[in-house]
VMD Tcl script that draws the C-alpha trace (Angstrom):
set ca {
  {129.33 52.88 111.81}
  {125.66 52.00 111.21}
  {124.77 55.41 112.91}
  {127.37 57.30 110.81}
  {125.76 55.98 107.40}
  {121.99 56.69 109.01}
  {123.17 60.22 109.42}
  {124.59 61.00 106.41}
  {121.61 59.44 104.07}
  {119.31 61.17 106.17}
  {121.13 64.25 105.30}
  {121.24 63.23 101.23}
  {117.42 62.28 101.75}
  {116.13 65.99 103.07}
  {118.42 67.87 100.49}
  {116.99 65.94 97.75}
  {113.19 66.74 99.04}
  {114.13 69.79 99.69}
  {116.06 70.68 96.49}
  {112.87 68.76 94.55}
  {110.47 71.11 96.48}
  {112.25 74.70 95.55}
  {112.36 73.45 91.70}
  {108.65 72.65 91.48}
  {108.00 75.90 93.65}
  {110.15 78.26 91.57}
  {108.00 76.08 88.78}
  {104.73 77.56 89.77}
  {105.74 80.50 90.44}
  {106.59 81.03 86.93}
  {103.72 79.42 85.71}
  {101.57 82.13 87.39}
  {103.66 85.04 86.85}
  {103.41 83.82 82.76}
  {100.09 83.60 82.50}
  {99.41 87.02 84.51}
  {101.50 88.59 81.69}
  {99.04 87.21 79.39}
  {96.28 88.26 80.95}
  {97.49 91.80 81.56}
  {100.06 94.36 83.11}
  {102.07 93.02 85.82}
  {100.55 93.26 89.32}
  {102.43 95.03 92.39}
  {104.03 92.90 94.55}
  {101.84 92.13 97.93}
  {103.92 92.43 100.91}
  {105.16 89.79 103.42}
  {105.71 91.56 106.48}
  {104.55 95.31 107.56}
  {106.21 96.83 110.76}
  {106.75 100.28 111.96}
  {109.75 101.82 111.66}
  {110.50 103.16 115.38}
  {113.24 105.96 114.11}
  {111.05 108.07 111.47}
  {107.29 106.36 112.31}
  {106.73 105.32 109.06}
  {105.60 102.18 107.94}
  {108.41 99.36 106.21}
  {107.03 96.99 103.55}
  {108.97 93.73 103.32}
  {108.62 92.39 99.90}
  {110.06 88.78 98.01}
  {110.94 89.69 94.43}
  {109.95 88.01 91.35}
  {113.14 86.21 90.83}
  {113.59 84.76 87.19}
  {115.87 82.81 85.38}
  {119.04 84.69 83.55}
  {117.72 84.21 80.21}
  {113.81 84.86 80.64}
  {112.22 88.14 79.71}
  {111.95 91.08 82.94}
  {108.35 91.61 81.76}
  {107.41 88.09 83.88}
  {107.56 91.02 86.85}
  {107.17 94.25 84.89}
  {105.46 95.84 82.37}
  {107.20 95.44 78.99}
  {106.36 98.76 78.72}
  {108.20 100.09 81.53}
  {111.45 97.69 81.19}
  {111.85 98.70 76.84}
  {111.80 102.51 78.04}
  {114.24 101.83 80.96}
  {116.36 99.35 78.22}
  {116.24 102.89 76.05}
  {117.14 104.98 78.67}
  {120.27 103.09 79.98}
  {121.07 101.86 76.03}
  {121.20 98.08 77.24}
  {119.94 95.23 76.92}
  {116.77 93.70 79.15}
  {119.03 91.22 79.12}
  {122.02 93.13 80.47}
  {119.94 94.10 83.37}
  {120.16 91.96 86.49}
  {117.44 93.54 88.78}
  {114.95 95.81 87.99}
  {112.86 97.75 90.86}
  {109.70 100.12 89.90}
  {108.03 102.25 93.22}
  {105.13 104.04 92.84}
  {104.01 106.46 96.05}
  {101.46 108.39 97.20}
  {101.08 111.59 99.08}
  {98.23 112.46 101.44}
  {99.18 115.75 103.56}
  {97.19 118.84 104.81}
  {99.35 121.59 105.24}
  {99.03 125.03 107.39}
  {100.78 128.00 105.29}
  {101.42 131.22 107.41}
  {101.48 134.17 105.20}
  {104.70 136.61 104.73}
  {104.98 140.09 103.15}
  {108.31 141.72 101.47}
  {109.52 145.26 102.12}
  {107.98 145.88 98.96}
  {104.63 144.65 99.82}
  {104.28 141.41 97.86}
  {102.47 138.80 99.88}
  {102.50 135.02 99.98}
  {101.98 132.25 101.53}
  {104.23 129.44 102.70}
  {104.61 126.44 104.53}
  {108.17 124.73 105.21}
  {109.28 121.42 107.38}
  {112.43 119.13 107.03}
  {111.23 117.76 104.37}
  {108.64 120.15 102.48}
  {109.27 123.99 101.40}
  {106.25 125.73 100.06}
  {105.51 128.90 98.60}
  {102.25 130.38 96.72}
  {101.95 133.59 95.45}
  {98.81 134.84 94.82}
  {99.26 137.95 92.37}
  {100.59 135.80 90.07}
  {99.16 132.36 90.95}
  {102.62 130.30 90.98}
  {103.31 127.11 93.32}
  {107.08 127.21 94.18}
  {107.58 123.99 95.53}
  {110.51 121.54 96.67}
  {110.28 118.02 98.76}
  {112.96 116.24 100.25}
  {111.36 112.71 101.01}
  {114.33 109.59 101.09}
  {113.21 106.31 99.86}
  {115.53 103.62 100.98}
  {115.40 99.88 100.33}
  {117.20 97.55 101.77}
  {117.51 93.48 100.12}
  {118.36 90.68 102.71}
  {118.58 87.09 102.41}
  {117.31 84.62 104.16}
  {116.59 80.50 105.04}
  {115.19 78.16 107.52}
  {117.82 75.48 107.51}
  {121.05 74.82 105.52}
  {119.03 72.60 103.24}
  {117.61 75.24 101.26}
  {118.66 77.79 98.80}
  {118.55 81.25 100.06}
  {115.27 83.60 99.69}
  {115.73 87.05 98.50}
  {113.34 90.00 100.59}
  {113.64 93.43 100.11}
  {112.51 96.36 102.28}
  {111.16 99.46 101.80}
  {110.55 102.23 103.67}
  {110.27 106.38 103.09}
  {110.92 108.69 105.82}
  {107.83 110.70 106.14}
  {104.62 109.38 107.30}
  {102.92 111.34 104.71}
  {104.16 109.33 101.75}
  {103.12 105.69 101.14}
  {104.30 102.85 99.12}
  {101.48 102.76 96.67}
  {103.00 99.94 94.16}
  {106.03 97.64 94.61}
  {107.44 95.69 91.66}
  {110.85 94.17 91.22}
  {112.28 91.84 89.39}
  {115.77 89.83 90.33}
  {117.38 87.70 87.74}
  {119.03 84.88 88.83}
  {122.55 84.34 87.42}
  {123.83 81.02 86.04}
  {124.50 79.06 89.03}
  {127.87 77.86 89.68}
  {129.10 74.24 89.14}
  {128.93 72.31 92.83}
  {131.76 70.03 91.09}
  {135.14 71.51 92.20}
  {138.79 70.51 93.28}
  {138.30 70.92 97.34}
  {140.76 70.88 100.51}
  {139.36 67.73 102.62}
  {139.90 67.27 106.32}
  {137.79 64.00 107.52}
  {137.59 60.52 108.86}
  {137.47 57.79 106.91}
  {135.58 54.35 106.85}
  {137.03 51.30 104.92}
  {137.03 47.47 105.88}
  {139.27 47.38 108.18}
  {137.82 50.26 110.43}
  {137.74 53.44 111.14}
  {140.62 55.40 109.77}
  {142.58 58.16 111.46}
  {142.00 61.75 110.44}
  {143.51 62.18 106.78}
  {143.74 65.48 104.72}
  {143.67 65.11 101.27}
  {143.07 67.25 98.06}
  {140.49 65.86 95.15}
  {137.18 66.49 92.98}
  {134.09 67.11 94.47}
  {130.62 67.57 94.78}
  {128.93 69.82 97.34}
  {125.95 68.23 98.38}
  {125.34 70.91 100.54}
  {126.49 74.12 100.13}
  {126.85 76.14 104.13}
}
mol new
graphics top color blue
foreach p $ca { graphics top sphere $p radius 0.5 }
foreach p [lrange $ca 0 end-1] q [lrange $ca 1 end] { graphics top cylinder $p $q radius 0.2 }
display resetview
């Protein structure tokens, strides 16, 4: 019995740190991300983890988004700027908007062109890969070009025990080692959380005065103190 009650108040005890912990975390965050606003445009996210990808050899960015609260404003993680024009462009709300992502990338290539003559004796110059098809034409000066890069990103979520919430990450990666990830912002907006007070199915074994009861199941209102 005595081990029984140990258990479960040791199990109250760490949710309640650990629930106390997120909330003055998420707190500070928020502080920070505030008072960068004021001070200027939002900063690119820095990224948590860098591996190579071993299908495409390019390089994946793992990032954790600025995650806000449902009612606050998206510029705590991007430009106001940016997020009226995309509000415009969509003819929503900011508020409508759950996540917002912004990639800016780079591209540092030297490329070989091998040059081609027509039957009626125009020249050029072109260069072409899977992802890249070039041509330049010198009477005339013109740049035909057309890229084919794919930029996928990919969110997973993620904790280190069942005591805390669930962290959001999301990856990014392009498939050509010629581009890079320059700047990485994105902004998740966290719904209104749903009540932990519920009617619940309960299977369990009860404790009164007289003992240990036999297992019982039983339907009534409850709260999740931990949510699986």
């Amino acid at each position: 019995m005595y081990l029984t009650i140990f258990v479960l108040g040791a199990l109250l005890l760490m949710s309640v740190r650990t629930c106390n912990h997120e909330r003055q975390e998420a707190k500070r965050a928020k502080e920070i991300a505030q008072q960068a606003i004021k001070n200027g445009p939002a900063a690119p996210l820095v990224p948590v983890e860098i591996i190579r990808d071993t299908i495409f050899k390019t390089q994946i960015y793992t990032y954790r988004p600025t995650e806000i609260e449902h009612d606050d404003d998206l510029s705590i993680g991007i430009s106001p700027a940016y997020v009226d024009s995309i509000s415009r462009a969509l003819d929503v709300s900011d508020k409508e908007i759950v996540d917002l992502t912004r990639i800016n990338m780079k591209l540092k290539a030297k490329l070989q062109a091998y040059m081609e003559k027509d039957s009626a004796g125009r020249v050029w110059a072109a260069y072409s890969d899977r992802v890249f098809n070039i041509k330049y034409f010198p009477d005339s000066n013109l740049f035909d070009i057309k890229a084919n890069p794919t930029l996928t990103l990919a969110g997973v979520k993620d904790r280190d025990n069942i005591f805390q919430q669930w962290q959001y990450e999301s990856s990014a990666w392009i498939d050509d080692q010629r581009f890079e990830i320059n700047e990485f912002n994105q902004v998740k907006r966290k719904l209104p959380p749903r009540s932990r007070f519920g009617i619940d199915a309960v299977g369990a074994t009860g404790y009164s005065q007289d003992g240990f009861v036999p297992f019982f199941f039983g339907i009534g209102i409850g709260y999740r103190i931990i949510e699986f």
